[in-house]
N, CA, C and O atoms as a DFTB+ gen file, in Angstrom:
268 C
 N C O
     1  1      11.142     -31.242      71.030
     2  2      10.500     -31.542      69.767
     3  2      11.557     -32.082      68.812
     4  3      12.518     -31.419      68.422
     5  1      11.249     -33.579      68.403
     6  2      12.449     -33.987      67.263
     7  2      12.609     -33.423      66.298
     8  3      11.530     -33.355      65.710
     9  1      13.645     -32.790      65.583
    10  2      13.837     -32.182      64.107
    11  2      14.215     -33.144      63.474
    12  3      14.826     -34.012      64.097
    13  1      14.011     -33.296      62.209
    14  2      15.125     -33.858      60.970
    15  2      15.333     -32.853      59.926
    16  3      14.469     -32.059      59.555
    17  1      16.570     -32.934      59.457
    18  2      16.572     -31.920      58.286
    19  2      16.034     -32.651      56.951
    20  3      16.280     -33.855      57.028
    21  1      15.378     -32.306      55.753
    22  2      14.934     -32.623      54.700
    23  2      15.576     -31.946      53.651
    24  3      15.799     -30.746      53.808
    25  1      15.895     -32.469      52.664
    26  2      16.797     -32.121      51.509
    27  2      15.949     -32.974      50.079
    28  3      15.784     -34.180      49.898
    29  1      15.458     -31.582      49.078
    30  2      14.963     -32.313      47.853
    31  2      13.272     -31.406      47.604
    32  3      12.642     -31.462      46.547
    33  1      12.770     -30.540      48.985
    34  2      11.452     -30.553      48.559
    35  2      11.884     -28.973      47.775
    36  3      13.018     -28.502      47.862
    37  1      10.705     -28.280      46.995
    38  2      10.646     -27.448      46.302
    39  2       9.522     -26.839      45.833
    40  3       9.558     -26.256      44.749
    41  1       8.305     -26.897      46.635
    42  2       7.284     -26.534      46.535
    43  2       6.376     -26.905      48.090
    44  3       6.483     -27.883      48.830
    45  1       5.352     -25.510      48.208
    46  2       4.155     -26.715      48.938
    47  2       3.649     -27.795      48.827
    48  3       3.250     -28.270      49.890
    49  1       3.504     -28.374      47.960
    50  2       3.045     -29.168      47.681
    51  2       3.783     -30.520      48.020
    52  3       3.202     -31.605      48.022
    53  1       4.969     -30.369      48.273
    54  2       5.875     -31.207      48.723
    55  2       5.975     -31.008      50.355
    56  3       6.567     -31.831      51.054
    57  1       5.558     -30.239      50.708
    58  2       5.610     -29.834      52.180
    59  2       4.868     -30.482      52.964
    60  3       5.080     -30.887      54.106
    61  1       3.511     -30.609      51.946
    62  2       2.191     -31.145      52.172
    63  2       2.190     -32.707      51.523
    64  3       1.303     -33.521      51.782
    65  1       2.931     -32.886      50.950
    66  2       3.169     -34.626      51.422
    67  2       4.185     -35.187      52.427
    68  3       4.166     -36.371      52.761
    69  1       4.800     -34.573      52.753
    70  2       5.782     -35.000      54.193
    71  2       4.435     -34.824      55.467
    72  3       4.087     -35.801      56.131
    73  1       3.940     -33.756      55.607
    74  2       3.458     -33.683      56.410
    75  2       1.949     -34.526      56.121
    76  3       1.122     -34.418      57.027
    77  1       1.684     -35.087      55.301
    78  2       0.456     -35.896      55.316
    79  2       1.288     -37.143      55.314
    80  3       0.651     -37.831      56.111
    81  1       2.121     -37.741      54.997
    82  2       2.991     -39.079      55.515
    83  2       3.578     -39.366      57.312
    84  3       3.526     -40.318      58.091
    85  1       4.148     -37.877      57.366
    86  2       4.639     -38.361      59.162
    87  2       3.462     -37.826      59.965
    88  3       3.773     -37.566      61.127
    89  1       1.933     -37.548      59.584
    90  2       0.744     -37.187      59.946
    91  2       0.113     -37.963      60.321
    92  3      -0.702     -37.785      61.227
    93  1       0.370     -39.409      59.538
    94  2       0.138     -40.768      59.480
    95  2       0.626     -41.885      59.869
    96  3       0.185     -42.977      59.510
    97  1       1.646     -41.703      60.691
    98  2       2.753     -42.173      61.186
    99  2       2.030     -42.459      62.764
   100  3       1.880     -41.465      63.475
   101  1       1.641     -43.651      63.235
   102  2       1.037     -43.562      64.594
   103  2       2.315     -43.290      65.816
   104  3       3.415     -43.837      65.901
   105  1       1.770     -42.367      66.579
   106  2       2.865     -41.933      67.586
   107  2       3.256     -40.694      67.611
   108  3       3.799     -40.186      68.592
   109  1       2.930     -39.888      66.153
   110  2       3.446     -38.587      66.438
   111  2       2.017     -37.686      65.969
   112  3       1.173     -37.929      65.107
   113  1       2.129     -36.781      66.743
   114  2       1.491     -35.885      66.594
   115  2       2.149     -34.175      66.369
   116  3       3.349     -33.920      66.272
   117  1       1.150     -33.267      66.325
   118  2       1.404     -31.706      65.353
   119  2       2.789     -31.862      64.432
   120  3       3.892     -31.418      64.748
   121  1       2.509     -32.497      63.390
   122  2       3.787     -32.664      62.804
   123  2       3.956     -30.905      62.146
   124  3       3.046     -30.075      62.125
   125  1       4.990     -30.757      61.793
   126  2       5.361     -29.279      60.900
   127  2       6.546     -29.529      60.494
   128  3       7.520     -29.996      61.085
   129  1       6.327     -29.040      58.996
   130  2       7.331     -29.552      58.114
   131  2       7.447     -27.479      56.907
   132  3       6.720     -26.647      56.366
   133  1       8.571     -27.719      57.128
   134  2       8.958     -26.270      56.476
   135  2       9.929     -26.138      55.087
   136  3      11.097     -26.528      55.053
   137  1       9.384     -25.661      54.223
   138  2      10.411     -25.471      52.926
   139  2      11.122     -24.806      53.658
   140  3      11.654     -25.678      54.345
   141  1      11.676     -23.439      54.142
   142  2      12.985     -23.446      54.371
   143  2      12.964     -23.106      55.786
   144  3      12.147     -22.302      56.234
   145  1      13.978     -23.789      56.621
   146  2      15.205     -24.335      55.419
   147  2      15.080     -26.055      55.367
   148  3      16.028     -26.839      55.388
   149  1      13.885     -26.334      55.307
   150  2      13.826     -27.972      55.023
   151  2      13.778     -28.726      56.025
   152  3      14.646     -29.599      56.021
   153  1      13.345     -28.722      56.568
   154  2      13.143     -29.593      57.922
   155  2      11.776     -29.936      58.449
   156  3      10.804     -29.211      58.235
   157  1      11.706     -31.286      59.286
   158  2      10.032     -31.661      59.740
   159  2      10.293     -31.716      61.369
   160  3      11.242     -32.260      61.933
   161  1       9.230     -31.029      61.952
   162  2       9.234     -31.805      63.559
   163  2       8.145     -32.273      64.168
   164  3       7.123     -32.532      63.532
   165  1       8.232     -32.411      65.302
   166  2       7.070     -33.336      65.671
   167  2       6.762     -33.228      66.694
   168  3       7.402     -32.264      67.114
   169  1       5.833     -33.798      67.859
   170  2       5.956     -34.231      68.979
   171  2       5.319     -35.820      69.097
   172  3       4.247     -36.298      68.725
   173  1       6.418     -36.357      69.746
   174  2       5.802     -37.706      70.319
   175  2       4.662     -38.044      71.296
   176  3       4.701     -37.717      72.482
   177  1       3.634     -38.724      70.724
   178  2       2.419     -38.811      71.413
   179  2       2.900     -39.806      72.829
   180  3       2.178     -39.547      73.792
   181  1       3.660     -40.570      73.040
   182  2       4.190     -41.028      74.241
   183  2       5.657     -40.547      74.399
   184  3       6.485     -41.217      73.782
   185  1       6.130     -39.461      75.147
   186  2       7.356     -39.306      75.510
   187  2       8.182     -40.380      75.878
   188  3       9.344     -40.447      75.477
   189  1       7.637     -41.288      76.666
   190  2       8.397     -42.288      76.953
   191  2       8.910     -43.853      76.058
   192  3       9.775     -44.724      76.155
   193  1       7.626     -43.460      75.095
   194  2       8.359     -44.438      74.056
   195  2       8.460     -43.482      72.615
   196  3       7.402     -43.424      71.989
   197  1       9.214     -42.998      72.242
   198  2       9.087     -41.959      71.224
   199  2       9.430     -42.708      69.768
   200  3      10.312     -43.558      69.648
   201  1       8.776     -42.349      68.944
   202  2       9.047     -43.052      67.109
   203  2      10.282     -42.691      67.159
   204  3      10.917     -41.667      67.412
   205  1      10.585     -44.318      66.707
   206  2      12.199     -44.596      66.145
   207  2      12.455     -43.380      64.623
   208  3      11.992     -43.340      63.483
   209  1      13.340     -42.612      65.337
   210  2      14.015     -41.753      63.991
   211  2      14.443     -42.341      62.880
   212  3      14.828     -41.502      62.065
   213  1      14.526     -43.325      62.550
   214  2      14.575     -44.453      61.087
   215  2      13.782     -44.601      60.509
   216  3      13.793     -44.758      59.288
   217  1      12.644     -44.593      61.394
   218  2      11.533     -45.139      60.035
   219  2      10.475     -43.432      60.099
   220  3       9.468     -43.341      59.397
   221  1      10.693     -42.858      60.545
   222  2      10.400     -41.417      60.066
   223  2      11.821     -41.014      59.039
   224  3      11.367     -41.134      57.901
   225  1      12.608     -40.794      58.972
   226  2      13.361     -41.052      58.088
   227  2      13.258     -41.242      56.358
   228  3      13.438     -40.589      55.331
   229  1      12.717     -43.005      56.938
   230  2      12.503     -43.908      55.966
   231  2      11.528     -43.428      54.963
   232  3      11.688     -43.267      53.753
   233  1      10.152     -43.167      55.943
   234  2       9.211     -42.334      55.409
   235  2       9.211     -40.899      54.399
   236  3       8.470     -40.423      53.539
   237  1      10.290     -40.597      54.949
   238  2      10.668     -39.264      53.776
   239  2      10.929     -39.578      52.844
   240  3      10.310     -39.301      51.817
   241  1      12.459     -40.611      52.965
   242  2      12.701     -41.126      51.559
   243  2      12.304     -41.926      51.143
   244  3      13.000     -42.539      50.334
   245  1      10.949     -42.401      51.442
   246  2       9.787     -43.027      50.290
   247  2       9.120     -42.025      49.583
   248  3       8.623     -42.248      48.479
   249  1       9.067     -40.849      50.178
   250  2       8.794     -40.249      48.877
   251  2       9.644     -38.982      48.208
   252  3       9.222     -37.837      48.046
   253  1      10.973     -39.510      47.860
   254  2      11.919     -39.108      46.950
   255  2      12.846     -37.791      47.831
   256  3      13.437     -36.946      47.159
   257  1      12.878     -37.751      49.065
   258  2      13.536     -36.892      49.536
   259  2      14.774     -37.726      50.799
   260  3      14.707     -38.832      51.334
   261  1      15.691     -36.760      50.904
   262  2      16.734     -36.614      51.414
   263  2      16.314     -36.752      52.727
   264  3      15.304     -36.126      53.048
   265  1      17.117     -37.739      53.920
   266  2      16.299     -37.392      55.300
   267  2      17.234     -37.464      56.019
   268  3      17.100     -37.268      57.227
């Protein structure tokens, strides 16, 4: 399961926009994303071609967090 660490959230509510952004992200599926200690994971809906870690990334820090 890919981790990234996340740096910046501070509420549910922030938990719950990471995880409704990489939710939306085609390719990954059961995303879970945790205030602490800050981190999102995932599983790739094709193992064999798995989402480029950049633009999940990217996706975080579009909305104002650390990735």
């Amino acid at each position: 399961m890919p981790t990234i660490k996340i740096e910046g959230m501070s509420c549910g509510n922030c938990t719950m926009a990471v995880t409704k952004a990489l939710g939306a992200m085609p390719g990954l599926t059961d995303v879970r994303v945790t205030l602490e200690p800050g981190s999102a994971s995932w599983v790739d809906q094709d193992p064999g071609r798995p989402v480029d870690l950049e633009k999940v990334k990217e996706a975080v820090r579009d909305l104002g967090f650390e990735a």
